[in-house]
Backbone atoms as SQL, in Angstrom:
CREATE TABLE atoms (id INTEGER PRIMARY KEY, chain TEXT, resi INTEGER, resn TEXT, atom TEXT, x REAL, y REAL, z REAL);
INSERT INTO atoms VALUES
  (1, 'A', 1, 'UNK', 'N', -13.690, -63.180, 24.905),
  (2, 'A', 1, 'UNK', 'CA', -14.656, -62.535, 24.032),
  (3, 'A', 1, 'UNK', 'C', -14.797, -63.327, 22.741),
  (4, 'A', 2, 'UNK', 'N', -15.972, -63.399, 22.078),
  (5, 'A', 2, 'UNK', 'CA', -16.094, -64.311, 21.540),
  (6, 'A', 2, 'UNK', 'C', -16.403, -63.225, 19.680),
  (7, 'A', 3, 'UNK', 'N', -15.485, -64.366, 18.699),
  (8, 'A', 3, 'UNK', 'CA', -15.807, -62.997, 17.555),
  (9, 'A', 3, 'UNK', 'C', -16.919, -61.734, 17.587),
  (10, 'A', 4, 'UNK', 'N', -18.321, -62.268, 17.559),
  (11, 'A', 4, 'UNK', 'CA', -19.177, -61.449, 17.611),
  (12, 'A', 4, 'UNK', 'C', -19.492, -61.063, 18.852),
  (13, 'A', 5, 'UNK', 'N', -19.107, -60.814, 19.801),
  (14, 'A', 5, 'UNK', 'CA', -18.960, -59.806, 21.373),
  (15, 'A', 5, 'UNK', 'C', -17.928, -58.414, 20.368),
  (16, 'A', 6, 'UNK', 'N', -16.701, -58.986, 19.723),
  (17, 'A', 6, 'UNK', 'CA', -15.785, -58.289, 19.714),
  (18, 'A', 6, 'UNK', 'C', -16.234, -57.172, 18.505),
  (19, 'A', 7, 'UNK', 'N', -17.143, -57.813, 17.215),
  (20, 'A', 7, 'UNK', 'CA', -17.736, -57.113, 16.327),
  (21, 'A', 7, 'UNK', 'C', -18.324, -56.352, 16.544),
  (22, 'A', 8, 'UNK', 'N', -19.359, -56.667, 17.522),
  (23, 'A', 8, 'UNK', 'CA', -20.575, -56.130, 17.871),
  (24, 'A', 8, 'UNK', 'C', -19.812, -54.690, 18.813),
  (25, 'A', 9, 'UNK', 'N', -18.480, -55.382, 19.718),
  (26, 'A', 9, 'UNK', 'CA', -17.925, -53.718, 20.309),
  (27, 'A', 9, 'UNK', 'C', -17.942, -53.165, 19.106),
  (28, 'A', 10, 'UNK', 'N', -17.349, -52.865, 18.650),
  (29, 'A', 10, 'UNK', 'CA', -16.577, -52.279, 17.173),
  (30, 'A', 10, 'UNK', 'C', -17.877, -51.693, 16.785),
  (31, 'A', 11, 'UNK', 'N', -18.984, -52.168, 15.757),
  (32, 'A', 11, 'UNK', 'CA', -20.112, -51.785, 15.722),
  (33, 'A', 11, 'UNK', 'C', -20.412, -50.707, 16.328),
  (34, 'A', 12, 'UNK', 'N', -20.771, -50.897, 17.352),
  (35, 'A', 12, 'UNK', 'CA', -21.594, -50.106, 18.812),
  (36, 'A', 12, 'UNK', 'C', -21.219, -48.709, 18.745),
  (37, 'A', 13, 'UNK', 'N', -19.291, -49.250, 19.091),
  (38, 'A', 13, 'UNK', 'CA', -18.863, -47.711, 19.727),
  (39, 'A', 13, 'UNK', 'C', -18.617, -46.638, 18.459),
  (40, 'A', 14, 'UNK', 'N', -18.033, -47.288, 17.143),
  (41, 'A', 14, 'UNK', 'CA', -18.639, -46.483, 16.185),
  (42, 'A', 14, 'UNK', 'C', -19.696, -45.901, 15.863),
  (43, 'A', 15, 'UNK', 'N', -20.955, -46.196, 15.622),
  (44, 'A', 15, 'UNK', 'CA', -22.200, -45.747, 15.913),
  (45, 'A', 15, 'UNK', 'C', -22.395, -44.472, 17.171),
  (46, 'A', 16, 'UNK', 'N', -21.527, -44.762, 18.331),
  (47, 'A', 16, 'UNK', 'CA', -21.718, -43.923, 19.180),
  (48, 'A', 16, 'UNK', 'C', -20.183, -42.604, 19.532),
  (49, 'A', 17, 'UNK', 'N', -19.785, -42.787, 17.743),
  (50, 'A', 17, 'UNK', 'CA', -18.711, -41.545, 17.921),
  (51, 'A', 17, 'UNK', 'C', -17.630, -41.984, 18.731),
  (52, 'A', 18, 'UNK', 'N', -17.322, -43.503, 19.901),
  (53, 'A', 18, 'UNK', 'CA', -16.034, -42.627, 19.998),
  (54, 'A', 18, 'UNK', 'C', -15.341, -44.682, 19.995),
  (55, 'A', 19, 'UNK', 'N', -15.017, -44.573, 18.571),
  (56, 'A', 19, 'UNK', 'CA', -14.457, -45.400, 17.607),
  (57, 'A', 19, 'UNK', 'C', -12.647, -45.551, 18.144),
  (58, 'A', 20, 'UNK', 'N', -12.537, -44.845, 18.644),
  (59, 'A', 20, 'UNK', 'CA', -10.929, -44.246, 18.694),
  (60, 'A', 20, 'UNK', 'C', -10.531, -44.821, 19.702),
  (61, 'A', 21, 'UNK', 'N', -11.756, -45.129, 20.700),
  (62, 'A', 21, 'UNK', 'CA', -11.115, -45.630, 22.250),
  (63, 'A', 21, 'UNK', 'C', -11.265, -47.375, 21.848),
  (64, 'A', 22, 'UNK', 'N', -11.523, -47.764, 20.907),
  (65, 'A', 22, 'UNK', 'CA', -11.600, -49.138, 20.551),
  (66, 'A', 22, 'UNK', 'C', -9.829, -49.659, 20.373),
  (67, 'A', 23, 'UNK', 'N', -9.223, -48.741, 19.939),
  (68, 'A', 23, 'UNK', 'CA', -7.901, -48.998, 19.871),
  (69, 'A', 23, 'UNK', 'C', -7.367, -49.673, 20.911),
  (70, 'A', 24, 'UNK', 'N', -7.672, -49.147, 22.391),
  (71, 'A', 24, 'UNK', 'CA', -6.683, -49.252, 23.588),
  (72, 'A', 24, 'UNK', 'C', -7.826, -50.512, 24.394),
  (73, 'A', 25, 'UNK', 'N', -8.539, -51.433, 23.692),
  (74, 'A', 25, 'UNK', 'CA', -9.396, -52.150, 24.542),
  (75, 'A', 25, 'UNK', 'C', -9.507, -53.605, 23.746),
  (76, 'A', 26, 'UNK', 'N', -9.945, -53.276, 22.137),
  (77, 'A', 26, 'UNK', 'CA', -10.319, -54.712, 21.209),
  (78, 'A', 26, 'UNK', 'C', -9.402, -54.577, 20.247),
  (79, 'A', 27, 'UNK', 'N', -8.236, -53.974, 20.375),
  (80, 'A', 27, 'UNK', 'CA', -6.889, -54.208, 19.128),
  (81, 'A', 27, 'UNK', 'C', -5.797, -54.602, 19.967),
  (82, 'A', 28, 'UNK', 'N', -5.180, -55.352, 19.253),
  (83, 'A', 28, 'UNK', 'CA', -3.761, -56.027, 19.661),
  (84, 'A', 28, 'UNK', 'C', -2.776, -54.695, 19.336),
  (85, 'A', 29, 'UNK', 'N', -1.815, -55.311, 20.244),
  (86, 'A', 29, 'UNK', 'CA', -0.395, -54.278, 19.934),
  (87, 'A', 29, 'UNK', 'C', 0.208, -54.360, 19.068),
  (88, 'A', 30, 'UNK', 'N', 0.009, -55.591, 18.544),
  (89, 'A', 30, 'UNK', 'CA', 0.982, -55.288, 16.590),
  (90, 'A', 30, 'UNK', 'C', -0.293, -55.223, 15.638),
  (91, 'A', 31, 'UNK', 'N', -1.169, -54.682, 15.954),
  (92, 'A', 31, 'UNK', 'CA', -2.402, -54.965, 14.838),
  (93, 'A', 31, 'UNK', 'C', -2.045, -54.249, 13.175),
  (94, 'A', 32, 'UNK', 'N', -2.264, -54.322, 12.189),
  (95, 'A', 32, 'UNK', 'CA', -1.836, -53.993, 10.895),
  (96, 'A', 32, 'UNK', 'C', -3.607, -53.092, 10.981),
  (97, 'A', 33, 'UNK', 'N', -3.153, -52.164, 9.841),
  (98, 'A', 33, 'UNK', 'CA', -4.334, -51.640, 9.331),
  (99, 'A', 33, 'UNK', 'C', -3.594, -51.230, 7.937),
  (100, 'A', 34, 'UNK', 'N', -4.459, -51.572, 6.990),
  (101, 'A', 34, 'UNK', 'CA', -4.156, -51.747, 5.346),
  (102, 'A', 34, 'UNK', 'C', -5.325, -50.866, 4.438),
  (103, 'A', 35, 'UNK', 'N', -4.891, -50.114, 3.917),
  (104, 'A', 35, 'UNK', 'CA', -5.982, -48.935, 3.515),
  (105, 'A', 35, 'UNK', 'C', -5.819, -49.667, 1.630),
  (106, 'A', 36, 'UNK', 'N', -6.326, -49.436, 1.068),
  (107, 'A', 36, 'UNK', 'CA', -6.782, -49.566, -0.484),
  (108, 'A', 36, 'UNK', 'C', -5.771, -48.953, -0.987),
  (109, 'A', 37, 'UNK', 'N', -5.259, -47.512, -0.847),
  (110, 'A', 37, 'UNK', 'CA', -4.523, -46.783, -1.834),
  (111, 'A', 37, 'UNK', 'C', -3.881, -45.874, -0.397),
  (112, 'A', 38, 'UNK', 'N', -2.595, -44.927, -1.038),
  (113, 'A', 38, 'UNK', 'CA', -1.845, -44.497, -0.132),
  (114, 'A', 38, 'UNK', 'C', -1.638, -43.177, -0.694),
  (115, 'A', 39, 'UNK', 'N', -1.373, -42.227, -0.239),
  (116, 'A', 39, 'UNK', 'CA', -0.979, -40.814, -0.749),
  (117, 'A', 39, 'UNK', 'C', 0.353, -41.087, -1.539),
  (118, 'A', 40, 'UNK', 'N', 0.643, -41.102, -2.899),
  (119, 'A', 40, 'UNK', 'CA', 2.400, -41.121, -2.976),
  (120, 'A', 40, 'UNK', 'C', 3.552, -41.009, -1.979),
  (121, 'A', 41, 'UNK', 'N', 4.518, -42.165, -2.199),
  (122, 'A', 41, 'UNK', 'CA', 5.391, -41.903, -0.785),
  (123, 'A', 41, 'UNK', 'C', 4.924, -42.795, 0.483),
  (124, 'A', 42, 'UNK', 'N', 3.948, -42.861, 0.639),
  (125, 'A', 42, 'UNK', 'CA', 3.400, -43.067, 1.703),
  (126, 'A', 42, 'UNK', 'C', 2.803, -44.921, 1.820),
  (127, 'A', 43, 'UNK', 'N', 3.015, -45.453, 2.981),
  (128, 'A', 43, 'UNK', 'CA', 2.898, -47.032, 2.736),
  (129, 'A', 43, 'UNK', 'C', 1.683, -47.354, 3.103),
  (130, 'A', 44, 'UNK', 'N', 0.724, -48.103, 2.432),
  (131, 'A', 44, 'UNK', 'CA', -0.967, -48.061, 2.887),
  (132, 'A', 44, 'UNK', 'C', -0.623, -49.103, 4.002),
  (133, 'A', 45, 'UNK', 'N', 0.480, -49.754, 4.680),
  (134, 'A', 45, 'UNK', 'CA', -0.174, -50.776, 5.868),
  (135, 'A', 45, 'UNK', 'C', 0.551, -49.438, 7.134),
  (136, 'A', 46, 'UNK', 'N', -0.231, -49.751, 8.312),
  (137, 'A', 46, 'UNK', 'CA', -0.051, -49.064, 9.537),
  (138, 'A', 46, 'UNK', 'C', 0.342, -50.417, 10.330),
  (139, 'A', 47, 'UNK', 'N', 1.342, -50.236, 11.076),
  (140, 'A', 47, 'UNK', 'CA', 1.792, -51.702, 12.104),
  (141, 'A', 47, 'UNK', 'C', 1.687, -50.903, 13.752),
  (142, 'A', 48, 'UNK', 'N', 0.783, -51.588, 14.337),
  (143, 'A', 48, 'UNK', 'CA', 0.875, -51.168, 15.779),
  (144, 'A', 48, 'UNK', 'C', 0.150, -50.375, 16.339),
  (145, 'A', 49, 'UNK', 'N', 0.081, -50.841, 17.759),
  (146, 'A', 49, 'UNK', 'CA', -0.471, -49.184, 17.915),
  (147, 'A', 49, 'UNK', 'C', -0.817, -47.945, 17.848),
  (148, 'A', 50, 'UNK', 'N', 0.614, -47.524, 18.524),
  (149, 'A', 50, 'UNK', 'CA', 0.942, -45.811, 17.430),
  (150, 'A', 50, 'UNK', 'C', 0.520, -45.653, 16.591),
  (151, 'A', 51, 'UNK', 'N', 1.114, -46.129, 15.250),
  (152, 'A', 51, 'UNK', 'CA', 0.553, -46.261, 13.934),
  (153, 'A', 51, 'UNK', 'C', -1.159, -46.171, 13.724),
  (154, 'A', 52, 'UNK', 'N', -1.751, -46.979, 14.304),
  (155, 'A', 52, 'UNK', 'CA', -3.127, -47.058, 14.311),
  (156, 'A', 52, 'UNK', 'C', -3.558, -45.364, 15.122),
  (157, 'A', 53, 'UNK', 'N', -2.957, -45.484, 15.910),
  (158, 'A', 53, 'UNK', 'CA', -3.264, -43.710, 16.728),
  (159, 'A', 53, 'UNK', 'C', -2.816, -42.695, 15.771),
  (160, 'A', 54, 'UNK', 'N', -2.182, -42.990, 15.372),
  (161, 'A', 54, 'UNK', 'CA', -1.541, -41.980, 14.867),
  (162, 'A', 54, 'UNK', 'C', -2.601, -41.484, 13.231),
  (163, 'A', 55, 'UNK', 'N', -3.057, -42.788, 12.695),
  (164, 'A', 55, 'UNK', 'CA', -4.072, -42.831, 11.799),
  (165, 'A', 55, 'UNK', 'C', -5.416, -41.689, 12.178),
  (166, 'A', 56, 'UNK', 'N', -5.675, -42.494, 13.386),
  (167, 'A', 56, 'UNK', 'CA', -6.908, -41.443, 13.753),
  (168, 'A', 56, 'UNK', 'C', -7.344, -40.032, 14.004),
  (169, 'A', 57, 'UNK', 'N', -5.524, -40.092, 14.176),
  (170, 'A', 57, 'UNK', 'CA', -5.306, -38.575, 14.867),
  (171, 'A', 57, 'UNK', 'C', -5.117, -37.251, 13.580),
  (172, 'A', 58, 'UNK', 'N', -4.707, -37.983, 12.466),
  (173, 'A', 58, 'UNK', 'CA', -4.723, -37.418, 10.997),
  (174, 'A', 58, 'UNK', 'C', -6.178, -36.961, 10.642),
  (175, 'A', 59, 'UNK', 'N', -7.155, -37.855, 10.907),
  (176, 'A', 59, 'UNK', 'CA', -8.519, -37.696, 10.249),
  (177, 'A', 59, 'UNK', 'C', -8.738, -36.848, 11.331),
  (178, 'A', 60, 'UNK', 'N', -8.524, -37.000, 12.607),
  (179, 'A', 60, 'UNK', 'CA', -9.561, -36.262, 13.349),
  (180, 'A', 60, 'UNK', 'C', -8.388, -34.640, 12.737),
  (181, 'A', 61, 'UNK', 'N', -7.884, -34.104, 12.789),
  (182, 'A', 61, 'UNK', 'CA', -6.721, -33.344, 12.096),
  (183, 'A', 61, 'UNK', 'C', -7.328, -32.277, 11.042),
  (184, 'A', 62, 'UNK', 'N', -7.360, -33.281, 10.045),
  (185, 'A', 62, 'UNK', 'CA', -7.500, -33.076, 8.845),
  (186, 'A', 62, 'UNK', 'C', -9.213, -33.072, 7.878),
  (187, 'A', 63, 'UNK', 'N', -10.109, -33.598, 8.645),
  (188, 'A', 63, 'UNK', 'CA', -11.443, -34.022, 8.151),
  (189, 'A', 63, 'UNK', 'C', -12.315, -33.272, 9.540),
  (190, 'A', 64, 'UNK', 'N', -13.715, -32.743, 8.968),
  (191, 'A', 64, 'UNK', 'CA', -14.681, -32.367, 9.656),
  (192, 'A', 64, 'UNK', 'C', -15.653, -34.451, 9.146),
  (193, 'A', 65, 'UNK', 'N', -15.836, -34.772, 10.269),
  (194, 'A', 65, 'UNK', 'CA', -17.285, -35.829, 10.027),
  (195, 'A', 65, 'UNK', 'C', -18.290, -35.186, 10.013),
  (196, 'A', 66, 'UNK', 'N', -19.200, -35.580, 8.938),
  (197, 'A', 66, 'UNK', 'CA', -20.767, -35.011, 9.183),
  (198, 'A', 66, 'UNK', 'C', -21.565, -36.069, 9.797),
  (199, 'A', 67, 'UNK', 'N', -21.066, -37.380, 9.411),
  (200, 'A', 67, 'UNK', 'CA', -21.967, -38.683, 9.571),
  (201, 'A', 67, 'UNK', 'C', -20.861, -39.588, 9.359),
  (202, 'A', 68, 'UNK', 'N', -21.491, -41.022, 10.061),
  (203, 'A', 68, 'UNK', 'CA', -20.641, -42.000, 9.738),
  (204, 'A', 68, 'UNK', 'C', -21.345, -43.226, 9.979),
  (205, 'A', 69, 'UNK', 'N', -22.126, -43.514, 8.866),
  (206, 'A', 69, 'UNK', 'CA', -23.148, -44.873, 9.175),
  (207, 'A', 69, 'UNK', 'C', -22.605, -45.709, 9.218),
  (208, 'A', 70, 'UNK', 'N', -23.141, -47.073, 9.898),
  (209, 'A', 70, 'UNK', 'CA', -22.715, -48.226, 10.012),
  (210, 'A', 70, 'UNK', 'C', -23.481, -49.699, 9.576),
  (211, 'A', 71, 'UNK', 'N', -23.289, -50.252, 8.768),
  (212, 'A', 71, 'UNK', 'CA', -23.568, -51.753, 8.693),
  (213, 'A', 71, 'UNK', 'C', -23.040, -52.664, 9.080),
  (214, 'A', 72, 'UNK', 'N', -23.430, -53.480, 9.506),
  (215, 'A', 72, 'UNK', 'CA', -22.717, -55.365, 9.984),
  (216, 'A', 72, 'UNK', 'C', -23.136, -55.138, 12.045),
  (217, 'A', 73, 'UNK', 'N', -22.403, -56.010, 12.056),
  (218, 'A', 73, 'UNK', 'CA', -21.341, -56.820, 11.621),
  (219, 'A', 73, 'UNK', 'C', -21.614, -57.893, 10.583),
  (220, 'A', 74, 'UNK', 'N', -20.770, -58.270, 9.581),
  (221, 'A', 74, 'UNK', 'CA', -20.931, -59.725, 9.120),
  (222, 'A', 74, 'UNK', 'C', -19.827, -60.588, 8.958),
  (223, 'A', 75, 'UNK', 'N', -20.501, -61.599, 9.963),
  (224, 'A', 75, 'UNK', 'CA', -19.081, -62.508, 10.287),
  (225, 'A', 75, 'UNK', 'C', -19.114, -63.236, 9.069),
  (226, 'A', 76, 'UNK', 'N', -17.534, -64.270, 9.312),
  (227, 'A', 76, 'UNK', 'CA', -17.377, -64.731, 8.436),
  (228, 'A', 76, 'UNK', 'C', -16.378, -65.846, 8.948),
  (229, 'A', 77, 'UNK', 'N', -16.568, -66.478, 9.054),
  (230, 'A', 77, 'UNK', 'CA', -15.780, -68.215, 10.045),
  (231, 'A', 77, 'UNK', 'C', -15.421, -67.616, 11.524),
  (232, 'A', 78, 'UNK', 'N', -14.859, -68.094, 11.778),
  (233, 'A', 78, 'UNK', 'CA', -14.295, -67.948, 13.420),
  (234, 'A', 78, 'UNK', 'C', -13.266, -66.592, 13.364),
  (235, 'A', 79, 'UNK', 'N', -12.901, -66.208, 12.630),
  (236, 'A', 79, 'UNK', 'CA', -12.025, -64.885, 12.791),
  (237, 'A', 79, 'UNK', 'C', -11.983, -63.937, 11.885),
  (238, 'A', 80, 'UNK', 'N', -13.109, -63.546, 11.328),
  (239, 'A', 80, 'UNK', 'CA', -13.381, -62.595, 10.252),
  (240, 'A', 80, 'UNK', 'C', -14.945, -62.381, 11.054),
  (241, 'A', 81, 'UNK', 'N', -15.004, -60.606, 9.895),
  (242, 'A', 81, 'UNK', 'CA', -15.887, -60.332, 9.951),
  (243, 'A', 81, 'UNK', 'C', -15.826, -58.974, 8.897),
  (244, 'A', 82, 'UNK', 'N', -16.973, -58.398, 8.589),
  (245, 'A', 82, 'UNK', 'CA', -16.784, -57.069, 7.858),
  (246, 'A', 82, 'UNK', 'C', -17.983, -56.032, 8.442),
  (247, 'A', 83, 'UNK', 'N', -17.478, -54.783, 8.030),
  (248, 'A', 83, 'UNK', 'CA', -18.582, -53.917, 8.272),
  (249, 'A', 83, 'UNK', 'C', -18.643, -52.612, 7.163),
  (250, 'A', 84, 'UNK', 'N', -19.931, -52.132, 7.009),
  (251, 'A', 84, 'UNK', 'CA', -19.914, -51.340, 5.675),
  (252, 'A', 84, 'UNK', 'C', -20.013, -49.722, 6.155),
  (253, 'A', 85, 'UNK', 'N', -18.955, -48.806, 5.536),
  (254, 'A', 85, 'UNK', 'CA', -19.061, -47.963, 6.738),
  (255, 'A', 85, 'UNK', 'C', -19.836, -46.855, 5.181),
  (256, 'A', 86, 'UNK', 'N', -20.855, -45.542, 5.847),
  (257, 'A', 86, 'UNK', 'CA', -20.629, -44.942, 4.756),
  (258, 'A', 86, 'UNK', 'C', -20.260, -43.183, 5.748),
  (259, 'A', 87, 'UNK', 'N', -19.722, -42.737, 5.003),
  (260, 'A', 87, 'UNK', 'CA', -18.876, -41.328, 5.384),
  (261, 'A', 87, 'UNK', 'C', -19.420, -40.192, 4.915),
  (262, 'A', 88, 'UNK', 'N', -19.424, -39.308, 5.378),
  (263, 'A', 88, 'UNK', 'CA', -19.855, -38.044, 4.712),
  (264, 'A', 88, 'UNK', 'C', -18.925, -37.031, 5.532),
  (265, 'A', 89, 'UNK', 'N', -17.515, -36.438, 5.037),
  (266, 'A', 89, 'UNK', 'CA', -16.668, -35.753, 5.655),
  (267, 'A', 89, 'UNK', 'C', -16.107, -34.458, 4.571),
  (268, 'A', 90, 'UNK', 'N', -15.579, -33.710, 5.304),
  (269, 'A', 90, 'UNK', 'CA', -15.174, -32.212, 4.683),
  (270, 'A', 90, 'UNK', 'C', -13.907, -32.069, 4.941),
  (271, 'A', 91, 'UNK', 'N', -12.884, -32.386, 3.846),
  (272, 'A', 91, 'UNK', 'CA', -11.522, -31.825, 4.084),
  (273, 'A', 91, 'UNK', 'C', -11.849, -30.572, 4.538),
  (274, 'A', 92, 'UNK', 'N', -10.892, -30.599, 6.129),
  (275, 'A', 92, 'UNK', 'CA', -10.532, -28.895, 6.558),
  (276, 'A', 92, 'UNK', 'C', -9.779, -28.387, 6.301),
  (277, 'A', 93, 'UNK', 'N', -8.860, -28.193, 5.094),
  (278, 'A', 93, 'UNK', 'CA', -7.689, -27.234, 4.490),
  (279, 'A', 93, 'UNK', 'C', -8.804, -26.658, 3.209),
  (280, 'A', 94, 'UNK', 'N', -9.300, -28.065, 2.899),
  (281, 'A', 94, 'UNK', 'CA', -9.607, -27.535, 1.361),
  (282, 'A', 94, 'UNK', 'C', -10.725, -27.414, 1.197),
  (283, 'A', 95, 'UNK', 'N', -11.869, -27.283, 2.306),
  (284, 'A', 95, 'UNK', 'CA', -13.122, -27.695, 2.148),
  (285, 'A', 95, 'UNK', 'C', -14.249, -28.319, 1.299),
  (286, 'A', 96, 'UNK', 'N', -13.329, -29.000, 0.609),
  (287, 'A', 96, 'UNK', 'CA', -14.119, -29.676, -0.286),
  (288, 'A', 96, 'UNK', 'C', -14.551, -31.236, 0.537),
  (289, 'A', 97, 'UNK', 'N', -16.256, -31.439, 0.469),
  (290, 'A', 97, 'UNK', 'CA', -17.008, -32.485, 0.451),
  (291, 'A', 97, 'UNK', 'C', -16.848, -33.554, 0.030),
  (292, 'A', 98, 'UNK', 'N', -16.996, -34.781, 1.115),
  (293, 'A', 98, 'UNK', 'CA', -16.821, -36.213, 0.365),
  (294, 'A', 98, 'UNK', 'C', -17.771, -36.872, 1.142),
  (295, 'A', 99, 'UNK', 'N', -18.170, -38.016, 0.221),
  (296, 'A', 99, 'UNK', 'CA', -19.076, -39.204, 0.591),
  (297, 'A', 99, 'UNK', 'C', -18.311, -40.280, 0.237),
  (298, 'A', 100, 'UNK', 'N', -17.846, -41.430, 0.643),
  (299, 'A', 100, 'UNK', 'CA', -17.353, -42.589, 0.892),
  (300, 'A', 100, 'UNK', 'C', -17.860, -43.582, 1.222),
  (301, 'A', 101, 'UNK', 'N', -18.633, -44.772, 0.592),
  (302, 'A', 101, 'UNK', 'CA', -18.686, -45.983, 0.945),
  (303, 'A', 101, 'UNK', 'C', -17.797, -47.047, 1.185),
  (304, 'A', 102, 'UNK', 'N', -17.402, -47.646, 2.339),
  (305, 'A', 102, 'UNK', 'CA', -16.334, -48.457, 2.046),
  (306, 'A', 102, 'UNK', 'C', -16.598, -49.616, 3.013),
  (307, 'A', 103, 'UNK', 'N', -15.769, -51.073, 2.552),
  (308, 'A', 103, 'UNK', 'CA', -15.723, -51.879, 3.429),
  (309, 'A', 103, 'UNK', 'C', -14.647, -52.231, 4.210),
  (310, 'A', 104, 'UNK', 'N', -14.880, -52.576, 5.441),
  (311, 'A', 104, 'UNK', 'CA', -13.489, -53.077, 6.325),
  (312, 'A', 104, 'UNK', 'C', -13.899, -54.251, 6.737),
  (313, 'A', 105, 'UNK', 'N', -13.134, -55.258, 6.534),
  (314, 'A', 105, 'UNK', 'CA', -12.631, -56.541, 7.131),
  (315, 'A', 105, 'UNK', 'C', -11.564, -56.634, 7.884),
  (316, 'A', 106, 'UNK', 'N', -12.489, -57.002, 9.307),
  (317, 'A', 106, 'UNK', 'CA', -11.348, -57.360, 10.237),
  (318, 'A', 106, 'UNK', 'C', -11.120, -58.962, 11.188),
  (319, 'A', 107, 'UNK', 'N', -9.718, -58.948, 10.879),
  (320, 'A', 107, 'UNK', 'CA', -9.301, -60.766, 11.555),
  (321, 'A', 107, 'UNK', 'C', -8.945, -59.826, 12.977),
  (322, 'A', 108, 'UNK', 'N', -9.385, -61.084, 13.671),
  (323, 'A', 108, 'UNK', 'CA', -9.585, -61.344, 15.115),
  (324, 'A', 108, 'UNK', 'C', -8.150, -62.637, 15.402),
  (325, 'A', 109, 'UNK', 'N', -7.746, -62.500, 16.016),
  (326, 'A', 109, 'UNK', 'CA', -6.683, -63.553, 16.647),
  (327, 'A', 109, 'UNK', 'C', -6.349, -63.124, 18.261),
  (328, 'A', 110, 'UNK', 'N', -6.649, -64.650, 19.187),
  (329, 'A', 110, 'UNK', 'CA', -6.109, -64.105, 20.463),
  (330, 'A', 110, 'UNK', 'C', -7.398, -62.992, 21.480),
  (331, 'A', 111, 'UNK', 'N', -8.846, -63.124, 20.944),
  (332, 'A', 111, 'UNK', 'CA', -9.694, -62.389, 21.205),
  (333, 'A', 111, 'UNK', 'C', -9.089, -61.068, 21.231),
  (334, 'A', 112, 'UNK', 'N', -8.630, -60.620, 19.971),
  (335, 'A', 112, 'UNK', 'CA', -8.169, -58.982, 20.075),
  (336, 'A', 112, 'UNK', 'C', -8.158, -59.141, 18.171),
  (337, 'A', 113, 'UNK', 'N', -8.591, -57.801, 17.632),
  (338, 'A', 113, 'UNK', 'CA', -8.558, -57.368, 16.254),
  (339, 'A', 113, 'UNK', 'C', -6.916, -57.181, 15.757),
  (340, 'A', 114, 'UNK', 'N', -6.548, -57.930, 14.861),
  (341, 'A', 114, 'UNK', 'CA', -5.109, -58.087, 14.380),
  (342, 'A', 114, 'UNK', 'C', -4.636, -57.725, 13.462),
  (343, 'A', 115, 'UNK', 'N', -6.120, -57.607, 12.224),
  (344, 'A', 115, 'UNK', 'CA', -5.616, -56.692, 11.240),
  (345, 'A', 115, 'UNK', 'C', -7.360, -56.438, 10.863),
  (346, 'A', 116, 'UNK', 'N', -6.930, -54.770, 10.282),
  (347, 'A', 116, 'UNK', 'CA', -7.889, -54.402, 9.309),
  (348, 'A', 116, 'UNK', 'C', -7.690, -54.072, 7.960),
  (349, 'A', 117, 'UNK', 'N', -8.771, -54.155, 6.824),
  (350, 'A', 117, 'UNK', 'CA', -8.311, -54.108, 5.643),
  (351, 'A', 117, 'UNK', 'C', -9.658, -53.347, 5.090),
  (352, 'A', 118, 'UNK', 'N', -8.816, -52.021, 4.457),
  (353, 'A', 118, 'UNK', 'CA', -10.434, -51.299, 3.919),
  (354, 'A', 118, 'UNK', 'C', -10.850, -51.850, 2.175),
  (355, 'A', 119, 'UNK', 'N', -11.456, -51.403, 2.083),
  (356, 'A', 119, 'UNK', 'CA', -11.543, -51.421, 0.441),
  (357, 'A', 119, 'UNK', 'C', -12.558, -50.498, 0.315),
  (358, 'A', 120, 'UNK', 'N', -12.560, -49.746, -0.733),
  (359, 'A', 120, 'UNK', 'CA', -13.178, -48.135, -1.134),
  (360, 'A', 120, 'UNK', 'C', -12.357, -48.406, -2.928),
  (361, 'A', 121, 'UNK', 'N', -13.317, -47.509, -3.263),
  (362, 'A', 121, 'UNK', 'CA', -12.504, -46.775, -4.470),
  (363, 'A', 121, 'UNK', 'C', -11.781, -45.710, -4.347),
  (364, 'A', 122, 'UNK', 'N', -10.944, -45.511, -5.091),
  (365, 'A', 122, 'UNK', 'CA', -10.105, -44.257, -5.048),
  (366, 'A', 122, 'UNK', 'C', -10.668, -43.183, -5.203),
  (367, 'A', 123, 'UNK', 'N', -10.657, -42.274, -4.726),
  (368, 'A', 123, 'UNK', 'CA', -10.753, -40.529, -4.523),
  (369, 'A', 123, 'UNK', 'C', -12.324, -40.532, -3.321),
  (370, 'A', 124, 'UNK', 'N', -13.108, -41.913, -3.035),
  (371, 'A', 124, 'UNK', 'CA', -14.019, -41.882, -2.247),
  (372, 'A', 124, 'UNK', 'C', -15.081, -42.670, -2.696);
């Protein structure tokens, strides 16, 4: 698979809601995922699988999605690329509303995604 085959998955199946099964198909088994900021206590990199499941399984958990637009892919040499996501989600404890613009850059190594890295501002 060639970077942009692998973007363009990523892209796609986000757009089509089910983002989650991208884990077990275009991510490596030690893949890192690196968030901007971390809850206190808590370490913003995720290592692995699990970890990455275990990520998703929090939001799907914890957040109602209303929307989840997508921009890019935009590559960037042979093993980068970014995409601009924007969010519109409802904490379900506290129901309070959020909108989120953020970017993720992700390296590709080995035709499989190896790490992701968000960047957002804090609180959304």
């Amino acid at each position: 698979m060639s970077l942009m085959d692998i973007a363009n998955e990523l892209v796609d199946r986000v757009r089509n809601g089910d983002g989650t099964q991208l884990l077990e198909t275009i991510y490596a088994k030690d893949a890192e995922s690196v968030e901007a900021s971390s809850p206190e206590g808590e370490d913003r990199v995720s290592k692995g699988l699990d970890a990455l499941r275990g990520k998703h399984a929090w939001w799907d958990e914890h957040m109602e999605t209303h929307s989840m637009g997508v921009e890019g892919p935009f590559p960037h040499g042979d093993d980068k690329f970014a995409v601009i996501y924007d969010v519109d989600a409802t904490n379900k404890q506290t129901k309070d509303r959020m909108k989120m613009r953020e970017v993720a850059v992700y390296t590709v190594r080995n035709d499989k995604i190896a790490r992701e890295e968000f960047f957002y501002t804090s609180g959304g």
